[in-house]
C-alpha positions in Angstrom: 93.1 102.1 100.5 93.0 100.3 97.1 90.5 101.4 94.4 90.0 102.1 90.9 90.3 105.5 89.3 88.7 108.1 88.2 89.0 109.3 84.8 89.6 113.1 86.4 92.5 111.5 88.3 94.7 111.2 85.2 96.8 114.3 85.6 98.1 112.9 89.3 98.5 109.9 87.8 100.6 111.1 84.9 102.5 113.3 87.8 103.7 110.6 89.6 104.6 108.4 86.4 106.9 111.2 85.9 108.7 111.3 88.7 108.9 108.0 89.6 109.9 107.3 85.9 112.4 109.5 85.4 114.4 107.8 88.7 114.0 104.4 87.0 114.5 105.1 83.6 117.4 107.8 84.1 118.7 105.8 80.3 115.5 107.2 78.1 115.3 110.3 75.9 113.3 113.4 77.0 111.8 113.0 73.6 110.7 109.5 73.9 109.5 109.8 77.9 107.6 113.1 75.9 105.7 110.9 73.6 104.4 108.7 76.4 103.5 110.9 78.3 101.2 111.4 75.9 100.2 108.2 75.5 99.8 107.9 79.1 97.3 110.7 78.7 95.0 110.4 75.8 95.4 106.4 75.9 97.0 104.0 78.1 95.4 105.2 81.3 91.9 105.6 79.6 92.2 102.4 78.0 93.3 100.5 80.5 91.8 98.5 84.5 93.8 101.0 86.8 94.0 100.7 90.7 95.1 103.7 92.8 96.8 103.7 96.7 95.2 106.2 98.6 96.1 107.5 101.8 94.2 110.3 103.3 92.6 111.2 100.1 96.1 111.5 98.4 97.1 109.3 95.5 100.6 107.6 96.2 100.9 105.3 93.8 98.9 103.3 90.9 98.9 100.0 89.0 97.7 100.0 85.1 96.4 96.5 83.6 95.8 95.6 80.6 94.2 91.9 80.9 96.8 89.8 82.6 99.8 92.7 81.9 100.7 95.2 84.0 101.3 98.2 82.0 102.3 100.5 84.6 103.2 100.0 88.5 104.5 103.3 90.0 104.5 105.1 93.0 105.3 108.4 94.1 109.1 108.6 94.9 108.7 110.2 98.5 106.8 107.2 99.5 109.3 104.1 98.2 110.2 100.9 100.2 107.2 101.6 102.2 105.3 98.5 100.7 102.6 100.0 98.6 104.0 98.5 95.1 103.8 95.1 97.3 100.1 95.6 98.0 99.4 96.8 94.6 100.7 93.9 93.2 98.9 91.4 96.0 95.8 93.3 95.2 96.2 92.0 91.4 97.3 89.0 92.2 93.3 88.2 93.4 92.1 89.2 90.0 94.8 87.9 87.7 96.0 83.7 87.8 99.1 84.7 85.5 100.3 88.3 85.5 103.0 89.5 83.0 105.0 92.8 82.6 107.7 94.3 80.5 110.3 96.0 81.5 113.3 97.6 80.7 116.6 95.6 81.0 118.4 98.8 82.9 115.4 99.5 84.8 117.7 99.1 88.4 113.8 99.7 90.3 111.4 98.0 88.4 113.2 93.8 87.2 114.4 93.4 91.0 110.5 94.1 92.1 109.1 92.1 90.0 111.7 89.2 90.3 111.4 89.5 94.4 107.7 88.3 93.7 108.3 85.6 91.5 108.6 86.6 87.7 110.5 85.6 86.1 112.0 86.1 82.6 110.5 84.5 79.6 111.4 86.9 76.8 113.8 89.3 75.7 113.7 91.4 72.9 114.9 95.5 71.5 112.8 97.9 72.0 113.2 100.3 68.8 111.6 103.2 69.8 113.7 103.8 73.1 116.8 102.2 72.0 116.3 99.9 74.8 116.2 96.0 75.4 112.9 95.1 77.2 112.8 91.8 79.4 109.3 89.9 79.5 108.1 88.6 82.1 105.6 86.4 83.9 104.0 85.0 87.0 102.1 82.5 87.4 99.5 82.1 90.8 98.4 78.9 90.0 100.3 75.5 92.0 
């Protein structure tokens, strides 16, 4: 099941941002993933339209907009390739005409995802504060 969060929920969220970040961004600092963390915490999550997967009352996995941008897709690590990125993203796709998303350039997970369902790359640029190029990109629903 498919529905928005609850503020209280922000801990599990973090939790599995955690995990499943640290297996697709092996290349970042502990110090940088420690300051957003806290971001995640105080503001991107509050701040933010978030959708959780749910399966028998247990979050899996969560997607993070931000108007059109996805700020955050991730799920639990126990439960990848099982298809619930896929339906977070269809679920999205109903809300948003044009999604976009950032993400890392060695992110090995996260570009092939996105580029399965059609972004693709309209922006590169380096990222200062992780030392990391970041690759833009967007989708577009519309024919």
């Amino acid at each position: 099941m498919i529905r928005k969060y609850n503020e209280n929920e922000i801990p599990i969220l973090v939790n599995i941002w955690e995990q499943a970040s640290s297996i697709a961004h092996p290349f970042l600092t502990q110090e940088f993933t420690k300051i957003v963390k806290k971001a995640m915490t105080e503001m991107y999550l509050p701040s933010s339209e978030t959708w959780v997967y749910t399966e028998a009352n247990s979050i899996i996995g969560f997607i993070s907009m931000v108007e059109n941008e996805i700020g955050g897709l991730f799920v639990n690590p126990e439960f990848h390739s099982k298809g619930i990125g896929t339906l977070l993203i269809k679920h999205i796709e109903q809300i948003h005409e044009e999604l976009e998303v950032e993400v890392f350039e060695q992110n090995k997970i996260g570009r092939p995802f996105y580029e399965k369902y059609g972004f693709k790359k309209t922006k590169e640029y380096f990222h200062e504060e992780s030392n990391q190029k970041v690759i833009r990109m967007k989708k577009s629903n519309t024919l």
